[in-house]
TIGUVEX-93981 format. One record per atom (N, C-alpha, C): residue number from 1; residue in one letter; x, y, z. Coordinates in Angstrom, 2 decimals. Atoms other than C-alpha are relative to their C-alpha. Layout:
PT  seq  type        u        v        w
PT  NUM     A        X        Y        Z
...
END
This chain:
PT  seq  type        u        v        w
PT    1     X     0.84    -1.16     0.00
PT    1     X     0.00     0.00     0.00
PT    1     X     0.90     1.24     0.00
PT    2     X    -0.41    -1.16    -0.43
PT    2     X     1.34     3.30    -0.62
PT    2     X    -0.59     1.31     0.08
PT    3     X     0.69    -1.22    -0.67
PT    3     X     0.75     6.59     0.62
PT    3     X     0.19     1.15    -0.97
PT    4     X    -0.54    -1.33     0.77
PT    4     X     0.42     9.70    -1.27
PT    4     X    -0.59     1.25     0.43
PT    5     X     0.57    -0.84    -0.71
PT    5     X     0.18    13.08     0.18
PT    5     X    -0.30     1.26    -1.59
PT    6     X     0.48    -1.46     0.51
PT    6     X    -1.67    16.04    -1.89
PT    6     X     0.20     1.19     0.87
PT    7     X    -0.16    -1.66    -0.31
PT    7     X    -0.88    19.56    -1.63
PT    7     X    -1.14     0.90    -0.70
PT    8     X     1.38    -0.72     0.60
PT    8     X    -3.50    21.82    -2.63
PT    8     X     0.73     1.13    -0.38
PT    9     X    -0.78    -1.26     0.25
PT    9     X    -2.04    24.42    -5.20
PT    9     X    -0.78     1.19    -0.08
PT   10     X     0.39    -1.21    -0.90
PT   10     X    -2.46    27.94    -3.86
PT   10     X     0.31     0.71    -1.66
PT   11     X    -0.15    -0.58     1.33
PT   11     X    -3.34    30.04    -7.57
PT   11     X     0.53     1.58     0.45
PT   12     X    -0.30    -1.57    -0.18
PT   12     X    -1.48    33.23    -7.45
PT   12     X     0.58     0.80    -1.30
PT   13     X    -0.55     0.04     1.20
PT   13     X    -0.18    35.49    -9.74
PT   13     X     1.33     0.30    -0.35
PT   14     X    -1.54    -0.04    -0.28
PT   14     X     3.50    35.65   -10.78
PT   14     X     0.42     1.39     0.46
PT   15     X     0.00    -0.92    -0.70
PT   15     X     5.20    37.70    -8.68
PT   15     X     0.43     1.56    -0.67
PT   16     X     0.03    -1.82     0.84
PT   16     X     5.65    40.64   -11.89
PT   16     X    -1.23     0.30     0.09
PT   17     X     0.81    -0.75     0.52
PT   17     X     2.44    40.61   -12.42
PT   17     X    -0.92     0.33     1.60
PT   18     X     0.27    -0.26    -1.11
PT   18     X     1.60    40.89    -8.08
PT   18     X    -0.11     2.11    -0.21
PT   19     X     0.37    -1.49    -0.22
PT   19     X     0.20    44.55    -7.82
PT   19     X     1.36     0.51     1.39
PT   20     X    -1.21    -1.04    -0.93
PT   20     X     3.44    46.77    -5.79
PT   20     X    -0.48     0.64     1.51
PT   21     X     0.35    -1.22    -0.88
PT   21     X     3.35    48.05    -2.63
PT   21     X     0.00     1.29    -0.45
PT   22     X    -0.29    -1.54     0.15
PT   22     X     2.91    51.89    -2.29
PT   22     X     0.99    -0.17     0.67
PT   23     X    -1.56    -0.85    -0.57
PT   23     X     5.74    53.94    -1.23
PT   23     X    -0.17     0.73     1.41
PT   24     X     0.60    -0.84    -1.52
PT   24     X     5.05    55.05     2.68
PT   24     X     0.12     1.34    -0.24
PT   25     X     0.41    -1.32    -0.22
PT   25     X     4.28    58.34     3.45
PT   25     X     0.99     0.49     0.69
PT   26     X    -1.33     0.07    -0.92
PT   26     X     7.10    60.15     5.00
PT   26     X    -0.24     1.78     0.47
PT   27     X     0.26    -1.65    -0.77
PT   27     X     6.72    63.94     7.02
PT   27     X     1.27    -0.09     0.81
PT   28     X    -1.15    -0.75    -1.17
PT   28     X     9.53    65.94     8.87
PT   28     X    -0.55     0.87     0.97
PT   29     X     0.23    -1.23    -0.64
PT   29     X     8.78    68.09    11.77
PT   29     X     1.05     0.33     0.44
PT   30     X    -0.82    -0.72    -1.35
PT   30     X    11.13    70.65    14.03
PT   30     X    -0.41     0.97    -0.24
PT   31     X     0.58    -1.62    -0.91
PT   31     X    10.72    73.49    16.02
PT   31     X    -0.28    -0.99     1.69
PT   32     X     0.02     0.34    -1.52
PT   32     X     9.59    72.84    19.73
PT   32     X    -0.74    -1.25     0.18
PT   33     X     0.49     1.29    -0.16
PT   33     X     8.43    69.43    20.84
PT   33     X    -1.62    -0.58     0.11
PT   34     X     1.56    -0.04     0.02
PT   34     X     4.67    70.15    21.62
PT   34     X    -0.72     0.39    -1.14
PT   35     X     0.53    -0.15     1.04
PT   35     X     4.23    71.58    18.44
PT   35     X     0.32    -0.95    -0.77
PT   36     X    -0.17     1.05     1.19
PT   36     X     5.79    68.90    16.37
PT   36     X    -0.88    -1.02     0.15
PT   37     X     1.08     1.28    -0.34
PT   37     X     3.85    66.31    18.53
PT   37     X    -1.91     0.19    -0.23
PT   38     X     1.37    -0.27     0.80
PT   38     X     0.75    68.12    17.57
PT   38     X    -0.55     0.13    -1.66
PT   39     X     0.33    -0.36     1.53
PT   39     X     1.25    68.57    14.00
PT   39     X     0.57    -1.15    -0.71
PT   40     X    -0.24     1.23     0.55
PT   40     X     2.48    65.00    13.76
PT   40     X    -1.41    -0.72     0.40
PT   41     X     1.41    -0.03    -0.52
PT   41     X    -0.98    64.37    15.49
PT   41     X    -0.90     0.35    -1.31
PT   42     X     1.20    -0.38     1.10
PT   42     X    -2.86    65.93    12.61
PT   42     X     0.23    -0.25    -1.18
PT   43     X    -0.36     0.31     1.66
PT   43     X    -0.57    64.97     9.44
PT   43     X    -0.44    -1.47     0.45
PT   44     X     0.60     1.34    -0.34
PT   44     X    -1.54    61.00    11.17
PT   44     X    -1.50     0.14    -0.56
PT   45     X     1.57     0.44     0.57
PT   45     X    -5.43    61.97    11.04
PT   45     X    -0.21     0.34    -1.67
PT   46     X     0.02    -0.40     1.11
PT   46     X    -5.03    63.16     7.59
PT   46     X     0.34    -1.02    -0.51
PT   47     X    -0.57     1.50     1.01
PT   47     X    -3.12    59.93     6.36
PT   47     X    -1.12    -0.92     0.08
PT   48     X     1.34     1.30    -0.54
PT   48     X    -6.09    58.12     8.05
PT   48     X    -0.94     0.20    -1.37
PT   49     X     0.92    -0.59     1.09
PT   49     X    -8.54    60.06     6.09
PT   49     X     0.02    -0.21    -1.66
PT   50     X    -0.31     0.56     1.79
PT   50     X    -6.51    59.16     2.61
PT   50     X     0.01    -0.83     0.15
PT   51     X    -0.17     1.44     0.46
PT   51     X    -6.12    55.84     3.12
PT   51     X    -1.37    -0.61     0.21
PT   52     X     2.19     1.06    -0.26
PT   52     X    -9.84    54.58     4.68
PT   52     X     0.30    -0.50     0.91
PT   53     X     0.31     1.07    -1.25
PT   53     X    -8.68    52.28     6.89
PT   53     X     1.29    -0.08     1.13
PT   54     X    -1.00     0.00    -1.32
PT   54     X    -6.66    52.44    10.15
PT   54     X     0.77    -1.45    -0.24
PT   55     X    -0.32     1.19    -0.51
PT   55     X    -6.30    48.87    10.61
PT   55     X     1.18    -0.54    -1.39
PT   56     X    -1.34     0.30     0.80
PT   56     X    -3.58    48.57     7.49
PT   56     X     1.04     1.04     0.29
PT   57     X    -0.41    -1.15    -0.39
PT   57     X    -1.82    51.18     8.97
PT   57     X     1.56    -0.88     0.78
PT   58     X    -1.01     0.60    -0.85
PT   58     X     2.00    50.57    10.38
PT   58     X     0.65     1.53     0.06
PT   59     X    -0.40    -1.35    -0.15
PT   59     X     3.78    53.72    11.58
PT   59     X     1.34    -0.15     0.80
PT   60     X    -0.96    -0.37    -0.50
PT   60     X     7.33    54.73    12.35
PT   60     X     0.10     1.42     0.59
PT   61     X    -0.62    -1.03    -0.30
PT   61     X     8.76    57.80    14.31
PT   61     X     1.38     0.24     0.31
PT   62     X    -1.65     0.28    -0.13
PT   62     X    12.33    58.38    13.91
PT   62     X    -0.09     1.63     0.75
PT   63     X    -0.42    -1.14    -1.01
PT   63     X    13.52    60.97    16.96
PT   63     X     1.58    -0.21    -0.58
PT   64     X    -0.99    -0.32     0.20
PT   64     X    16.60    62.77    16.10
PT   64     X     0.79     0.27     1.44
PT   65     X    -0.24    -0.16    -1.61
PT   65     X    18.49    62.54    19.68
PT   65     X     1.05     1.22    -0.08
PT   66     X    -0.45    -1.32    -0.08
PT   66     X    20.80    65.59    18.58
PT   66     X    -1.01     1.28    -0.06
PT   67     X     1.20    -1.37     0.15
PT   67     X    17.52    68.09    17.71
PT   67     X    -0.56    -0.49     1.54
PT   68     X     0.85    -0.01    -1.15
PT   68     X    15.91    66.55    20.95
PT   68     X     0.79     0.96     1.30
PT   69     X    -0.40    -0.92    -1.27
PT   69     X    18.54    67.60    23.14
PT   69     X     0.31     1.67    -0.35
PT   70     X     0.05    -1.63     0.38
PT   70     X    18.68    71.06    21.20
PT   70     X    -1.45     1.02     0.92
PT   71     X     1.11    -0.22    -0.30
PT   71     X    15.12    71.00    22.35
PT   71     X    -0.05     0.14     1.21
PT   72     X    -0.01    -0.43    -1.34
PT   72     X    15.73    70.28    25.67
PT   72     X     0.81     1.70     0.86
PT   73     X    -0.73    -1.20    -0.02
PT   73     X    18.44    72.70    26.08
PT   73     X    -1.17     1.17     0.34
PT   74     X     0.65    -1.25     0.13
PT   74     X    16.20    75.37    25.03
PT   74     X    -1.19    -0.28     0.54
PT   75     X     0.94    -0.31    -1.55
PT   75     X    13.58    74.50    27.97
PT   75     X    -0.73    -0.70    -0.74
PT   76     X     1.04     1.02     0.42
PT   76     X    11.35    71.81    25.95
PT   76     X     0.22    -0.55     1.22
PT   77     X    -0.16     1.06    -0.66
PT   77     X     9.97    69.51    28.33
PT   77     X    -0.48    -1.06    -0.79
PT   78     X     0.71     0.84     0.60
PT   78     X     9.67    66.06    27.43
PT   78     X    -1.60    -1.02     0.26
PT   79     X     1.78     0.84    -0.34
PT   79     X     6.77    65.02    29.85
PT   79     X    -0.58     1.07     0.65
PT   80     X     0.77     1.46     0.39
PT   80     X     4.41    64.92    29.88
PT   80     X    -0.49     0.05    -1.16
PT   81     X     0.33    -0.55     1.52
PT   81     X     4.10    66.41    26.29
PT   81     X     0.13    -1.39    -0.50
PT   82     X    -0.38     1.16     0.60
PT   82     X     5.12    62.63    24.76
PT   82     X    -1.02    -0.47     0.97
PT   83     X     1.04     0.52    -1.01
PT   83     X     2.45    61.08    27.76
PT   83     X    -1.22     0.18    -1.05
PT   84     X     1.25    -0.14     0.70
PT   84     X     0.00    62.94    26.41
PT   84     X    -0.27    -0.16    -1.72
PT   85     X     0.46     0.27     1.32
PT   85     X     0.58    62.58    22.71
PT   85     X     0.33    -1.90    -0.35
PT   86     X     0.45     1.61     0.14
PT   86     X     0.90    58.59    23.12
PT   86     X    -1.51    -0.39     0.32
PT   87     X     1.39     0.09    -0.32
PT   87     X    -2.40    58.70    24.88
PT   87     X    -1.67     0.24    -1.18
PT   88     X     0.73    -0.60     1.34
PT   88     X    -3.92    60.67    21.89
PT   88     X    -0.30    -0.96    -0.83
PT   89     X    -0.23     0.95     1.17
PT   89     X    -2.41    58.12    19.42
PT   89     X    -1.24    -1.10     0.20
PT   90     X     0.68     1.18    -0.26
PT   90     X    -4.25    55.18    21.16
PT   90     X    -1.41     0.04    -0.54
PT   91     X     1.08    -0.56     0.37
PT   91     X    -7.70    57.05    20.45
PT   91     X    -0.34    -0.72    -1.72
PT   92     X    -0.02     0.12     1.39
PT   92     X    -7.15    56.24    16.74
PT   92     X    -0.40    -1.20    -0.53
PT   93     X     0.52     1.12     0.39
PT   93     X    -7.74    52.61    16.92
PT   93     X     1.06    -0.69    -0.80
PT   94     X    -0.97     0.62     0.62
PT   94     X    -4.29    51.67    15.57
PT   94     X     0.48    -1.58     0.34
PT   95     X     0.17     1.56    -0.33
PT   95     X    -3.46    48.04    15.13
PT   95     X     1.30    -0.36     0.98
PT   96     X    -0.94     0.24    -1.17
PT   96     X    -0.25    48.53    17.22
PT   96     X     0.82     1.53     0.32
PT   97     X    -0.62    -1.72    -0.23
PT   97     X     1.77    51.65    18.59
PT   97     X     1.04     0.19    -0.79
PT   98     X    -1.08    -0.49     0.88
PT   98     X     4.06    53.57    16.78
PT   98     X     1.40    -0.69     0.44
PT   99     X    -1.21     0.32    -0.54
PT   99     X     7.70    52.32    16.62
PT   99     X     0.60     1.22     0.05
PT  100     X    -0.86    -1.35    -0.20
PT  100     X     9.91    54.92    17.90
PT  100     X     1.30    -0.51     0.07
PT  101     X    -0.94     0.20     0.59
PT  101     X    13.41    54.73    16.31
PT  101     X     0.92     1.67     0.40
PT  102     X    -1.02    -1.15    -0.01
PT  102     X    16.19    57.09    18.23
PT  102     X     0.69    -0.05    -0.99
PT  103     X    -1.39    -0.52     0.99
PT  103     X    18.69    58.57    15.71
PT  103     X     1.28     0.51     0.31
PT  104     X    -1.12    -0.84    -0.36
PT  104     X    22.29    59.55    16.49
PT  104     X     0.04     1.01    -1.08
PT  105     X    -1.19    -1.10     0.90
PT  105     X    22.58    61.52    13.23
PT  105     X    -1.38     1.44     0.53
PT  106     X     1.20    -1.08    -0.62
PT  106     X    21.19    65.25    13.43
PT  106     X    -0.63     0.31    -1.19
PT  107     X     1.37    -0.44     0.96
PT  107     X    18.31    66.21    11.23
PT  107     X    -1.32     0.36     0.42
PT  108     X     1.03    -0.72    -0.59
PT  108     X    14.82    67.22    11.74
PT  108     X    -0.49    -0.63     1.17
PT  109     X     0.23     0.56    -1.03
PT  109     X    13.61    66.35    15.15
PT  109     X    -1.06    -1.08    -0.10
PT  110     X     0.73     0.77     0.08
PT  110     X    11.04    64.10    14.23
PT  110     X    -0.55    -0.66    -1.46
PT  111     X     0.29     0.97     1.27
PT  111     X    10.16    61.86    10.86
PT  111     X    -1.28    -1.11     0.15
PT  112     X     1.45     0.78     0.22
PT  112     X     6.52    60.31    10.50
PT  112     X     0.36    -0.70    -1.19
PT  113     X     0.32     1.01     1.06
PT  113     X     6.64    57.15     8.33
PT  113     X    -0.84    -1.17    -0.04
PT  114     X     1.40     0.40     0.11
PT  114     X     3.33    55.61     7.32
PT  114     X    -0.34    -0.85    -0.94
PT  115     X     0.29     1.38     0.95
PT  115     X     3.30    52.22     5.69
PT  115     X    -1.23    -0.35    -0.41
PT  116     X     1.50     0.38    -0.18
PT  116     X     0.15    50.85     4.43
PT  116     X    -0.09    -1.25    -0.66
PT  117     X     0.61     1.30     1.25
PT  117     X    -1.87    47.57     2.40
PT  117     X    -0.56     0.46    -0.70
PT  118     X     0.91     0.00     0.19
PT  118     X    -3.72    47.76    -0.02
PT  118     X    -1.09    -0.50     0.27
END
């Protein structure tokens, strides 16, 4: 008696003719820390609004740790301004929290990048 196992072939289409990801969405802020965290706050509900749907949603924030401490320096605080704009985020219904990615190099204090599915 022998045995024979079936596989069930999965129809797809070759991977040229697979429809592309898009290209994420990418925003800079600086200036003072409450304002960037607010106006990274509103370029988010705006991405929402173009895309339709939260729940394909993946989001980076790259912190520049040379602009932050420029920021501090010059009397930014960091809490509970970051408290309260994580708290915000959650509101949104996102499928997980932002990754936050320190930077040694210096550039704009903050970088929104906004992956999506179709």
């Amino acid at each position: 008696m022998s045995r024979t196992t079936v596989f069930a072939r999965i129809d797809r289409p070759p991977a040229a003719a697979r429809e592309p990801l898009p290209a994420p969405l990418v925003w800079t802020f600086d200036g003072p820390l409450e304002r960037c965290l607010a106006d990274l706050e509103d370029t988010l509900r705006r991405a929402i609004v173009l895309i339709g749907d939260v729940s394909r949603l993946a989001l980076l924030i790259d912190l520049s740790l040379p602009a932050l401490q420029r920021r501090v320096v010059a009397g930014d605080r960091l809490q509970p301004a970051w408290s309260r704009f994580l708290d915000r985020l959650g509101r949104y219904g996102l499928p997980s929290p932002p990754r936050v990615r320190p930077l040694r190099a210096d550039g704009p204090l903050a970088t929104l990048v906004i992956a999506y599915r179709h």
